[in-house]
N, C-alpha and C positions, 0 to 999 in steps of 0.2 A: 667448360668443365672446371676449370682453375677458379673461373666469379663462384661457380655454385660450392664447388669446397671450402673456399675461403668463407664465407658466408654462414657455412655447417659451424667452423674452428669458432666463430662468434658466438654462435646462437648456443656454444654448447655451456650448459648452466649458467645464464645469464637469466627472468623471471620469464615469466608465461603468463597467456591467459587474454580475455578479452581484452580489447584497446579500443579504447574512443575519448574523443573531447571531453574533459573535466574545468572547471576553474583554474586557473594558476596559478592563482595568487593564496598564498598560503594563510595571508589573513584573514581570509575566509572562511578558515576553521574555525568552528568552537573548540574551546577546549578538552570539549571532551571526546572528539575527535583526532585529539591529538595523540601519538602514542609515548607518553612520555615515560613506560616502564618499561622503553627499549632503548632507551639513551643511550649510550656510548658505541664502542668498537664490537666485533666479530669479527675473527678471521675463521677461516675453513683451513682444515687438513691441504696437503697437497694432493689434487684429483687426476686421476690417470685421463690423458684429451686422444690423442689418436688421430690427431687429423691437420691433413697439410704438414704432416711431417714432425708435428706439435705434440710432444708425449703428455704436458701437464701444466695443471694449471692452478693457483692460488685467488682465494677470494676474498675480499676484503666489503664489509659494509658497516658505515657509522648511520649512527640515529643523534640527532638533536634534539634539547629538550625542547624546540619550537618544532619540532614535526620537520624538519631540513632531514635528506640522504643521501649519500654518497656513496657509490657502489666502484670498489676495481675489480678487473680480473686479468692478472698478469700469468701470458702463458711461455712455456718455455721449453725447448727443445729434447730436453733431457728429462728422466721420470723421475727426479727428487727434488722439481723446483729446486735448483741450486745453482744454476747455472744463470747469467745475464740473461734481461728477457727478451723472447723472442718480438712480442706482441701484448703492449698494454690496452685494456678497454677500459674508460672511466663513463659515469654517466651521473648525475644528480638530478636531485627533484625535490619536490614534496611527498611525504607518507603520509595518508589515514587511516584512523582506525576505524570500523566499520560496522561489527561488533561477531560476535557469533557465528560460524557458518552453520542455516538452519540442521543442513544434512548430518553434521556433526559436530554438537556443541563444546569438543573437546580441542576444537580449532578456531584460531582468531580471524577475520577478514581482514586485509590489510589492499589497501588501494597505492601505487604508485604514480605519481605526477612529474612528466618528465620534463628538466630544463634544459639540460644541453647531454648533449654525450661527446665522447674524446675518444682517439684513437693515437694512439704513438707506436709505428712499427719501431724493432731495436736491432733488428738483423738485414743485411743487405738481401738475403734469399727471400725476406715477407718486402721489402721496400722493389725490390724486382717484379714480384708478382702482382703487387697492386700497383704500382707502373703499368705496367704488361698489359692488365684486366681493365683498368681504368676504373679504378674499384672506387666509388661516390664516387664517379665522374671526373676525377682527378688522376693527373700521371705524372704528379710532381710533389710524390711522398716520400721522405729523407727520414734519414735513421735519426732516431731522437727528438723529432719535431713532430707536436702534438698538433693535432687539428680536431677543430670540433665536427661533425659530423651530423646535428642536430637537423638542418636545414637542408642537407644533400641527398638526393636520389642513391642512395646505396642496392645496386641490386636486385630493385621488386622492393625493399622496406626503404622507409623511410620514418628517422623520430622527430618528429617535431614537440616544441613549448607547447606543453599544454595535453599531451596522450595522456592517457591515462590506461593503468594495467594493475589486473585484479590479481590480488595473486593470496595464499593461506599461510597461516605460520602458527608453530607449536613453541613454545618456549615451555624446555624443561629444565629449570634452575639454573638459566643465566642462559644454557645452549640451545641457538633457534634452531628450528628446521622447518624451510620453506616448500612449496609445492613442486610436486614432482618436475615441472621443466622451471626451469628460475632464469626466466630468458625477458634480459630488460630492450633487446634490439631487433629481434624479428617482431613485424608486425601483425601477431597473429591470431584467427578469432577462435572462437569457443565460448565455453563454460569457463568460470573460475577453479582452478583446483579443487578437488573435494580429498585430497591425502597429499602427506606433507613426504619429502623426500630423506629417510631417516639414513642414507649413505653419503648424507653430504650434511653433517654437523657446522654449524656456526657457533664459535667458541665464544664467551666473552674476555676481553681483555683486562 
């Protein structure tokens, strides 16, 4: 019960959407492929979480002008993000751009290519329970030490070099808004989004 919670506290706003083998290497983009009028930083509001005892959680994602991303989601026990974190998520990759979603053209396709993902619990109560659960197959998680998680059997998902996850986005004058579940660590199938999630704004900095 404790694997399957912990596993929810992850998947909650992190991207969504189909997953399977893409290239990985990013030089394999064309240029125009590339999203380069998403460059910089986005942070999100701080989001009410609920779960494993985790009230909220902050989002961070940068863009490079070479099509590189970097996604965190630092969550935290308390509901004003303001407290030490409880549980940090990192993950990078590659973005492309895709072009139009046919259904509605008032939305971008954006493709994510994933190279590692990171986990660093920061509280002795998340370093106990994935001890405990043996959560990616490991029971020797320490407060403050990152590990990557890209390669390990995590609970049913697993992210490896090279997934690929389809996911929409609205950019209105600098602030993104992504598809309804924005989940870069369950591995999980469908359809690409066809609406963007307008309760979880992405600011730019």
């Amino acid at each position: 019960m404790k694997t399957a919670l912990f596993a929810s506290v992850l998947a909650m706003g992190l991207l969504s959407g189909a997953c399977g083998k893409d290239d990985d290497d990013k030089d394999g983009q064309t240029i125009d492929q590339i999203p380069t009028e998403l460059a910089g930083t986005y942070k999100s509001d701080c989001v009410a979480n609920g779960v494993l005892g985790l009230s909220s959680t902050s989002r961070e994602l940068s863009f490079s002008a070479v099509g590189d991303f970097d996604k965190k989601e630092t969550y935290f026990s308390g509901d004003a993000c303001a407290e030490a974190p409880s549980l940090t998520y990192k993950v990078n990759g590659t973005a492309q751009a895709v072009g139009k979603l046919p259904s509605d053209p008032s939305l971008e396709m954006l493709n994510f290519a994933v190279n590692d993902a990171y986990l660093t619990p920061g509280t002795e109560a998340i370093v106990n329970t994935m001890n405990t659960t043996r959560f990616c197959g490991k029971n020797d998680w320490a407060i403050g030490t990152e590990v990557s998680i890209a390669a390990l059997d995590c609970s049913g998902f697993t992210i490896k070099k090279g997934d690929t996850i389809n996911d929409v986005y609205d950019d209105r004058d600098g602030t993104l808004y992504f598809g309804k579940t924005f989940a870069l660590l369950l591995k999980q199938t469908g359809e690409r989004p066809t609406e963007v999630d307008t309760e979880v704004p992405y600011h730019k900095q």
